[in-house]
C-alpha positions as CSV (number, residue, x, y, z in Angstrom):
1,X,-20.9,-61.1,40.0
2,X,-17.4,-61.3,39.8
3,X,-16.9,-63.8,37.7
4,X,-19.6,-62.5,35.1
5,X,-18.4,-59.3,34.6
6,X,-14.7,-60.9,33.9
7,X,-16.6,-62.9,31.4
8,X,-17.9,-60.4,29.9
9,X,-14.4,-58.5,29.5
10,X,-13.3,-61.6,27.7
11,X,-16.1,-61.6,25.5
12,X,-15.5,-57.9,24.6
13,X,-12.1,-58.1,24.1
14,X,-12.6,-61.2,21.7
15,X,-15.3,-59.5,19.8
16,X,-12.5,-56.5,19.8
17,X,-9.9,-58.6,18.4
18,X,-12.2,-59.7,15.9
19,X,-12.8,-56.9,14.8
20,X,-9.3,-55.2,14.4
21,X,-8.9,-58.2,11.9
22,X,-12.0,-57.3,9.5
23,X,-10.6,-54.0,9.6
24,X,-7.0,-54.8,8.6
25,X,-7.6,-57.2,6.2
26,X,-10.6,-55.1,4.9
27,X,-7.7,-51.8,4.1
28,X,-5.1,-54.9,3.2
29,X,-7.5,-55.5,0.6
30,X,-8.3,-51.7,-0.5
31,X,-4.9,-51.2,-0.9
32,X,-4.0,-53.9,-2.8
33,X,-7.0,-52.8,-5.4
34,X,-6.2,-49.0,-5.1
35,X,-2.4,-49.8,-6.3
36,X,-3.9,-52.1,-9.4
37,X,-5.8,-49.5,-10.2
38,X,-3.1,-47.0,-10.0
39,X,-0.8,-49.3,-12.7
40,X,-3.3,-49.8,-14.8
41,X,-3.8,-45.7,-15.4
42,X,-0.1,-45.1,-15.0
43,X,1.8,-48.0,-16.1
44,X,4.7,-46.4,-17.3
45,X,6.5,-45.0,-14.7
46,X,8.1,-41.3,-14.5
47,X,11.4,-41.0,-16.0
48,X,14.2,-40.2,-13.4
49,X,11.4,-40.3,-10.8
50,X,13.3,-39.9,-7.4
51,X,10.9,-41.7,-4.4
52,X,10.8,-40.3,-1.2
53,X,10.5,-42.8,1.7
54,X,8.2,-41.9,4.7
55,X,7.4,-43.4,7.7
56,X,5.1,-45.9,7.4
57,X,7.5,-47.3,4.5
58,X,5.9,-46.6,1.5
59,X,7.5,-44.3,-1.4
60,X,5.6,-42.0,-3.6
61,X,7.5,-40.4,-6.6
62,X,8.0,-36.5,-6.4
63,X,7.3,-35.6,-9.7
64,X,8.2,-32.0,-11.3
65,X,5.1,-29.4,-11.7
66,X,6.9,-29.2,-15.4
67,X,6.5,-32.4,-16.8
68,X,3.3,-33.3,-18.5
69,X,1.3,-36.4,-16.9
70,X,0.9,-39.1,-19.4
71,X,-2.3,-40.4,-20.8
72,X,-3.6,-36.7,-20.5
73,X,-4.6,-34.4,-23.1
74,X,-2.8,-31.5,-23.9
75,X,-4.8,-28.0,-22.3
76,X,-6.4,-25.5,-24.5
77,X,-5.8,-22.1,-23.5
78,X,-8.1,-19.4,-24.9
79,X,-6.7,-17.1,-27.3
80,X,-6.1,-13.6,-27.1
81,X,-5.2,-10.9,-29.3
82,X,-2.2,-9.5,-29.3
83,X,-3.6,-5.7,-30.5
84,X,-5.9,-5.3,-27.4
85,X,-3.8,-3.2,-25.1
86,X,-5.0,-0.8,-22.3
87,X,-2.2,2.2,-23.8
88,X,-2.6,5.0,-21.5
89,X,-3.6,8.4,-23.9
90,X,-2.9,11.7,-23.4
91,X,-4.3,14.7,-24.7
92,X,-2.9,18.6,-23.1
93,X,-5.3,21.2,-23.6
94,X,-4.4,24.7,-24.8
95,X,-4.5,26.3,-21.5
96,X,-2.0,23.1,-20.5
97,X,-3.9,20.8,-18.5
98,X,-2.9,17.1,-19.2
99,X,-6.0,14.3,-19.9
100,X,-4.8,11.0,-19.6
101,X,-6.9,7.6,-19.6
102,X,-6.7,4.2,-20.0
103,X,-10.0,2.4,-20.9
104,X,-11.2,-0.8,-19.2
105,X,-14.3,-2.2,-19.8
106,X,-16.7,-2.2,-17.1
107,X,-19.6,-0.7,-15.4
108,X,-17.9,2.1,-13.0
109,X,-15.4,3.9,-13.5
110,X,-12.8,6.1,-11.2
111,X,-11.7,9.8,-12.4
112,X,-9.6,12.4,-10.6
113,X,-7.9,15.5,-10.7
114,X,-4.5,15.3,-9.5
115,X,-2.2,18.5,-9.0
116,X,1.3,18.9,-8.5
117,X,1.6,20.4,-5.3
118,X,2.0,19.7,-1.7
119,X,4.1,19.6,1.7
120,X,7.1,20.0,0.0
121,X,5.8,23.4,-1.9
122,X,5.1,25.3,1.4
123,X,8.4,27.1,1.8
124,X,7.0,30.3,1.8
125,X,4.2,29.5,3.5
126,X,3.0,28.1,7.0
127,X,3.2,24.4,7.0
128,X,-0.1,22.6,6.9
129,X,-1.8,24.1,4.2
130,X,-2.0,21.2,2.0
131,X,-3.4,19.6,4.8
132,X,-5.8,21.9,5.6
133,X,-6.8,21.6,1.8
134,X,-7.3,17.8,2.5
135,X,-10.0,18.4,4.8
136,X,-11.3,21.2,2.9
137,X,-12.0,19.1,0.4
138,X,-15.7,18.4,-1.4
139,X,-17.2,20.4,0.7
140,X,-19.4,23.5,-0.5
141,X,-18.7,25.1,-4.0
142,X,-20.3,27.8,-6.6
143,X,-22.6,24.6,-7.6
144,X,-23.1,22.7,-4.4
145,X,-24.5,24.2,-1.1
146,X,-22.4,21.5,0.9
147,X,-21.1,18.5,1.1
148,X,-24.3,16.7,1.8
149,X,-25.2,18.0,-1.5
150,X,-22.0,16.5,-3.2
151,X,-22.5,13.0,-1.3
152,X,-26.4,12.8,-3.1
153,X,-25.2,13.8,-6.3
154,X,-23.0,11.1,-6.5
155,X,-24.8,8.8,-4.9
156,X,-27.3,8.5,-7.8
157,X,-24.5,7.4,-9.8
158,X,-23.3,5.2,-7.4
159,X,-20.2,7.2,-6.5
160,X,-17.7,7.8,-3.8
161,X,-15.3,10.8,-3.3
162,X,-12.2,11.7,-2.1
163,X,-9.0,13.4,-1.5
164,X,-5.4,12.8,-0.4
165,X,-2.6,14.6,0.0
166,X,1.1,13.4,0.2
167,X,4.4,15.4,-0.2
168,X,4.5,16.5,-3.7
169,X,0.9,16.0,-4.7
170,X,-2.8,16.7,-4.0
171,X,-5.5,14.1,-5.3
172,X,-9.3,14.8,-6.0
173,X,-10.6,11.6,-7.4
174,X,-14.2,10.0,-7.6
175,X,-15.5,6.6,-8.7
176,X,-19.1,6.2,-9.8
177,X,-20.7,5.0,-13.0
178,X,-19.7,5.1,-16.4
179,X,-22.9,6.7,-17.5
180,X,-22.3,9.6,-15.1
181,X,-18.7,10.6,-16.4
182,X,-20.3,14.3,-17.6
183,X,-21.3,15.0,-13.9
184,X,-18.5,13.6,-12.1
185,X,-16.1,15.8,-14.1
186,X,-18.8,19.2,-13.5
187,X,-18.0,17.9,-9.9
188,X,-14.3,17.8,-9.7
189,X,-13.9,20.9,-11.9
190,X,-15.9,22.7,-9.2
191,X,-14.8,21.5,-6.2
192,X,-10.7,22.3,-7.0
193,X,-11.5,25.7,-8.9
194,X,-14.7,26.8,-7.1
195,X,-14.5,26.2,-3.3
196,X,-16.3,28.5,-1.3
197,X,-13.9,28.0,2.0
198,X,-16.3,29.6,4.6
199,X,-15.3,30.4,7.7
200,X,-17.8,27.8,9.2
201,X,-15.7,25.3,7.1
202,X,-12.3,26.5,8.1
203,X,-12.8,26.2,11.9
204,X,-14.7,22.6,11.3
205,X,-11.1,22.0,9.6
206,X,-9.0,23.3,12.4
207,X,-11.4,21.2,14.8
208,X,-10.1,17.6,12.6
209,X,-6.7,18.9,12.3
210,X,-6.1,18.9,16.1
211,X,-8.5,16.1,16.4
212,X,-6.1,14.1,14.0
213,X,-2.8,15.3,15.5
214,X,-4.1,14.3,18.8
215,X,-4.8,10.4,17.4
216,X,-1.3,10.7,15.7
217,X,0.7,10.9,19.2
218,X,-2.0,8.6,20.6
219,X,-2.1,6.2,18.2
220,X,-0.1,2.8,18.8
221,X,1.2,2.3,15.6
222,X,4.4,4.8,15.1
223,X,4.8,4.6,11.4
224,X,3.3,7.7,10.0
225,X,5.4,9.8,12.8
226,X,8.2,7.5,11.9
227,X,8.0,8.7,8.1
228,X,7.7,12.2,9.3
229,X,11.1,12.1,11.4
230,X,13.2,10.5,8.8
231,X,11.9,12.3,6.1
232,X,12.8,15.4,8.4
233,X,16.6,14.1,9.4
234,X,17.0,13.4,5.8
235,X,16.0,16.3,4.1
236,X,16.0,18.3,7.4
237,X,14.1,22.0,6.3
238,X,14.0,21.6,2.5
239,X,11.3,20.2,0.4
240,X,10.0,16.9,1.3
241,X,12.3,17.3,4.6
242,X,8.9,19.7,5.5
243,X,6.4,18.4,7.9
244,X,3.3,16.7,5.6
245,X,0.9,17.3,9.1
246,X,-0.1,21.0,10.2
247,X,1.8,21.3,13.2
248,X,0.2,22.5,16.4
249,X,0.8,26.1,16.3
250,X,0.0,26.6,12.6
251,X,-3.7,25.8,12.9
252,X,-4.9,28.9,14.1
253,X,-3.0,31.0,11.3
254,X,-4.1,29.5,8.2
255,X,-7.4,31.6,6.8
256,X,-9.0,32.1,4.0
257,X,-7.0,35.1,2.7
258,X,-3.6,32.4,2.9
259,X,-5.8,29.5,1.3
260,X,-6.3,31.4,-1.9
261,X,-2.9,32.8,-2.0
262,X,-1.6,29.3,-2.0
263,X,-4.0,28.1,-4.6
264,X,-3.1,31.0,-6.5
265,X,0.1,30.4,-7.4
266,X,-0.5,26.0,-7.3
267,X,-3.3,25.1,-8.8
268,X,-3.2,26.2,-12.1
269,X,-4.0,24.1,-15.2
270,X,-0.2,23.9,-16.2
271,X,0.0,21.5,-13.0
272,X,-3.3,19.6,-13.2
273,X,-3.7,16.2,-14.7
274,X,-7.5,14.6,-14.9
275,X,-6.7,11.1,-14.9
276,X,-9.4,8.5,-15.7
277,X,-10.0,4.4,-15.8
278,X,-12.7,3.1,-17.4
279,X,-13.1,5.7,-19.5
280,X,-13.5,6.6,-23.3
281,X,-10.2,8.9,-23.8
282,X,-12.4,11.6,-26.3
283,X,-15.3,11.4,-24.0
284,X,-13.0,12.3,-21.1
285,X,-11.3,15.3,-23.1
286,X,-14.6,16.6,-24.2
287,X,-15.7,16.5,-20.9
288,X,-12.3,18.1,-20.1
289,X,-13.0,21.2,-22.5
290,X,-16.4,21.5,-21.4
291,X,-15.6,22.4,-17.4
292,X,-11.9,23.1,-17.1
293,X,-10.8,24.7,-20.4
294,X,-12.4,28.5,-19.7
295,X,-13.2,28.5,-16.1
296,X,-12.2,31.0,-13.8
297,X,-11.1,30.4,-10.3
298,X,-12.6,31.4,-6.8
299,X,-9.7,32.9,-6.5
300,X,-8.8,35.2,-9.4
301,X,-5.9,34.1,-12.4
302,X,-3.2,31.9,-11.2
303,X,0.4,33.1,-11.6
304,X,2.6,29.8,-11.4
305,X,5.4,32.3,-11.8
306,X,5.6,32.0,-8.1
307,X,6.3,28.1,-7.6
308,X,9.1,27.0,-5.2
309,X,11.3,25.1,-7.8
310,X,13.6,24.0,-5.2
311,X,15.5,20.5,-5.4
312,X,15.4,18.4,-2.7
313,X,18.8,18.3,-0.6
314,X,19.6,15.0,1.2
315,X,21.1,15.9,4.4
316,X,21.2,12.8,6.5
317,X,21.2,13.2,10.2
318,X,19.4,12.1,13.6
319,X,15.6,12.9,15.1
320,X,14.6,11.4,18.8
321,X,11.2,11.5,20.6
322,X,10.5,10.4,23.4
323,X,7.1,9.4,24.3
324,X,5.2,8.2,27.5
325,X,2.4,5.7,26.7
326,X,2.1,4.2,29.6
327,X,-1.4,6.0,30.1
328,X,-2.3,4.8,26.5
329,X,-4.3,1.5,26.1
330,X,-7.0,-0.1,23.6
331,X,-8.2,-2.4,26.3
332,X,-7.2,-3.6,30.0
333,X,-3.9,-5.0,28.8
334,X,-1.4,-1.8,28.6
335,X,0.8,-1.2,25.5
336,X,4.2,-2.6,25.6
337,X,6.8,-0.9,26.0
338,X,9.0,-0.7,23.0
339,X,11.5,1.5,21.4
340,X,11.0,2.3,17.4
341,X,13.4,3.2,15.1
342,X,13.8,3.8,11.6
343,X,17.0,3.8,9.8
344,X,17.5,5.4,6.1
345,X,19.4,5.8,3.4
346,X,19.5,8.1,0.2
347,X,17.6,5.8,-3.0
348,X,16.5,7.2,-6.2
349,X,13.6,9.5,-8.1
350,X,10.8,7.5,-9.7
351,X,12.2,9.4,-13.3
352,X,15.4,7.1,-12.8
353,X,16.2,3.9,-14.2
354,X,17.0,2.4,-10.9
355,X,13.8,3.0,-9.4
356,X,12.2,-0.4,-10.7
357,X,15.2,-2.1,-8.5
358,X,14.5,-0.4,-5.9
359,X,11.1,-0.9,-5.9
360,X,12.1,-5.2,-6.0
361,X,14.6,-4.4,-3.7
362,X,12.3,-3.4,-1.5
363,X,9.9,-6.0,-1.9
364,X,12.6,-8.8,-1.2
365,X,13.3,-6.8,1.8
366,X,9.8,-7.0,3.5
367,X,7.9,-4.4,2.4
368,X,4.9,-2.7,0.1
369,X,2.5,-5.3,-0.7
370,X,4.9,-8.5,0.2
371,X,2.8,-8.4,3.9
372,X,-0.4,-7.7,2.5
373,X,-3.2,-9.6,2.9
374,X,-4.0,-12.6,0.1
375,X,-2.9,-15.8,1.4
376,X,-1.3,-17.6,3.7
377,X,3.3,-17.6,3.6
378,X,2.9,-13.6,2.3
379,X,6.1,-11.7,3.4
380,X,7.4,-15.4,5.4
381,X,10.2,-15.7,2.7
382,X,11.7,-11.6,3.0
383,X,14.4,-10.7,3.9
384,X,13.8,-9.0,7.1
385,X,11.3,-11.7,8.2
386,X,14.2,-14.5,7.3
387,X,16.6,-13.2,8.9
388,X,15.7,-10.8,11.4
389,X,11.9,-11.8,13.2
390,X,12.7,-15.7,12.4
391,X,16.1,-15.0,14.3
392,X,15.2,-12.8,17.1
393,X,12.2,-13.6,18.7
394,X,12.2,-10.0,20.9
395,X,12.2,-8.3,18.0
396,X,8.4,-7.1,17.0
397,X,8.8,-5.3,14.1
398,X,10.8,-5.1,10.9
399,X,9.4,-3.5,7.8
400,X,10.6,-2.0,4.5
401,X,9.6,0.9,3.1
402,X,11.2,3.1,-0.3
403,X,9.3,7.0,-0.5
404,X,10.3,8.0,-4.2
405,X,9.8,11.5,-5.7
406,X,10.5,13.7,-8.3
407,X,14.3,14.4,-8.0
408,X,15.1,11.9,-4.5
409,X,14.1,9.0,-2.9
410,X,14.5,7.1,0.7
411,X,14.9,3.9,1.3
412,X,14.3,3.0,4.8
413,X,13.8,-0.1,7.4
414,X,11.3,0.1,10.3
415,X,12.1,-1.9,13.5
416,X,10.6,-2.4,17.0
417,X,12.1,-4.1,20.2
418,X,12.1,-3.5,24.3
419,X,13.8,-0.3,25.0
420,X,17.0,-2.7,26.5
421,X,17.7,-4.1,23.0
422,X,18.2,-0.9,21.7
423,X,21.3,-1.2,20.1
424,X,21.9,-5.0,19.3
425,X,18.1,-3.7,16.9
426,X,20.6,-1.1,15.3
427,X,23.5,-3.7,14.5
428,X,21.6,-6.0,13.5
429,X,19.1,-3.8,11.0
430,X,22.6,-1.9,10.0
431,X,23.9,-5.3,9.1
432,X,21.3,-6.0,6.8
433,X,21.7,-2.4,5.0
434,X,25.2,-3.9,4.7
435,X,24.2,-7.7,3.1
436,X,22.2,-5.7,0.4
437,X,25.5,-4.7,-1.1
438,X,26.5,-8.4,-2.0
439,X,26.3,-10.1,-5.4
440,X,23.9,-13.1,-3.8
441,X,21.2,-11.2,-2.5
442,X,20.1,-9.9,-6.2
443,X,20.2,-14.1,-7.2
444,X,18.5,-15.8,-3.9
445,X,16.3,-14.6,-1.0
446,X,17.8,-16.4,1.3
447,X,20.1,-15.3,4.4
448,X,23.6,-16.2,4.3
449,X,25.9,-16.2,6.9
450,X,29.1,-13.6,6.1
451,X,32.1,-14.8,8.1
């Protein structure tokens, strides 16, 4: 038995050995007829090609993405012409409200109301009101018995709504289609001039405001009480220095009667815009005159004599919290301890010139939309990620960011690390404050090592 099934290895390996031959001279032979072939397309070679030797010994020319191919046509790109340009228009009506569009051809279309007011406007008045406006938002008006209402109306036209707030201005905007322009303006002419803020509504308000002030400090990501502490230690108690999120004991004192007192004196149609895309710039203005020229608000005749003019004042300075989330977890695995900080500096407005710089700056940096989503490498060659998270491996975050408004700006970086590391994270996000300064950084993205 033995002896047979030592045979039979012999035999195997034979027919093995056989046919590891086939199979070598069988890709001896492809290779020899894919290289023919390959001279007889390309028998010229590439000028000034530069072969690159691998492994196996072979070369294979690394040719330029620039230089044509030979023995290929020439491309025929479609033309287009030159006079077709999506201008932005703009139209003010007499009582001063702004229309501008810019038309795009397509089936829906998004149109919004946009006012200049916000956080930063609430000097003389309890912070949180623009935030309380936020979630006041679409909900019951003159027209509409609730929001329910609003949410059918535009769902026959296929149409979403919705509001934000930020520091210097308040956003009603809806998207639906293009046929349904006339309603969707009836729409957002009553739901900014003709809320009916019931007292039903304003404690369902107070309800989400401490509802989302609860997820803030709860939440593991720190950024948005990040932006609210620098912004605070760099403008600390003026203007956009003022806290964007109703703070805790605020919630209870905003009614109805300080509501329309604000609205009074903000939203008027001297600081109202109705913005549109997709639009027919005359339709949009005749819409415009239809429901906002002669309409009266809720709340009686605005007087924008009363508008806090104030210029922001940069300040500088320092804002701590400490924070215990050791209680704090998404699953079974507890959230790491780690220490956040966010260091800023002073930038521009978005009326300057500099503020397209900074806005590149800022994108060589590692931030905006150089981490978004899209493909694979996004943010991999930034600044921050070059030289700080491919550098320090206990370091979890580091993120760009550049707030710009009407008369200031911040430009600010956003770093995470173990508690321990505290201050090797601030020499070492300081330092790279201090490399933006040098004449290579506007030429290359690349780290370089200063002496």
């Amino acid at each position: 038995m033995k002896h047979v099934t030592a045979r039979s290895k012999r035999v195997a390996t034979k027919d093995c050995r056989s046919q590891l031959c086939f199979s070598t001279a069988l890709a001896t032979t492809f290779m020899a007829t894919f290289k023919r072939k390959c001279a007889s397309l390309c028998p010229t070679p590439f000028e000034g090609q530069i072969c690159r030797q691998y492994s196996s010994g072979s070369a294979y020319p690394s040719v330029s993405l620039s230089t044509p191919l030979p023995g290929i046509p020439k491309p025929v790109f479609a033309s287009v012409d030159g006079q077709e340009k999506y201008e932005t228009k703009i139209t003010t009506l007499e009582n001063g409200l702004k229309v501008a569009s810019q038309n795009k051809f397509g089936q829906f279309c998004t149109v919004g109301i946009l006012v200049n007011s916000g956080s930063r406007h609430e000097a003389k008045y309890p912070s949180g009101i623009a935030h309380f406006l936020e979630k006041l938002s679409f909900s019951s008006t003159a027209q509409f018995e609730s929001k329910d209402e609003i949410l059918l109306t535009l769902e026959k036209h296929g149409g979403i709504c919705d509001c934000q707030t930020s520091r210097d201005t308040t956003m009603y905007a809806v998207s639906a289609e293009v046929k349904g322009l006339d309603t969707v303006v009836n729409l957002l002419s009553d739901a900014v001039l003709q809320p009916r803020l019931l007292d039903e509504e304003i404690e369902m308000t107070r309800m989400a405001v401490r509802f989302e002030l609860e997820d803030l400090n709860m939440r593991p990501d720190p950024e948005p009480l990040l932006t609210e502490m620098i912004h605070a230690a760099a403008y600390r108690g003026n203007t956009v220095g003022l806290p964007r999120f109703c703070p805790p004991e605020n919630v209870e004192k905003i009614d109805r009667k300080l509501l329309h007192k604000y609205l009074q004196s903000y939203y008027c149609p001297q600081r109202m815009v109705l913005a549109g895309v997709g639009v027919e710039h005359e339709q949009l203005v005749q819409c415009a005159r239809k429901y906002l020229l002669n309409v009266k608000p809720v709340w009686g005749a605005s007087t924008p004599a009363n508008v806090d003019k104030s210029v922001a004042q940069y300040t500088g300075g320092i804002v701590k919290m400490v924070k215990d989330m050791s209680d704090v977890s998404l699953g079974p695995t507890p959230i790491p301890e780690l220490t956040h900080i966010m260091i800023g500096l002073e930038s521009c407005s978005f009326l300057e010139d500099d503020f397209i710089p900074f806005a590149v700056l800022n994108m060589m940096m590692g931030g905006g939309g150089s981490f978004s989503a899209g493909g694979p490498g996004k943010g991999m060659f930034t600044r921050l990620y070059l030289n700080v998270l491919n550098r320090h491996h206990w370091m979890y975050n580091a993120t760009s960011y550049h707030h710009s408004y009407e008369d200031s700006g911040l430009l600010c970086i956003h770093a995470s690390a173990d508690p321990r590391q505290v201050r090797e994270m601030v020499e070492i996000i300081t330092r790279e404050f201090i490399q933006m300064t040098g004449t290579w950084g506007i030429k290359s993205c690349f780290p370089v090592e200063l002496g």
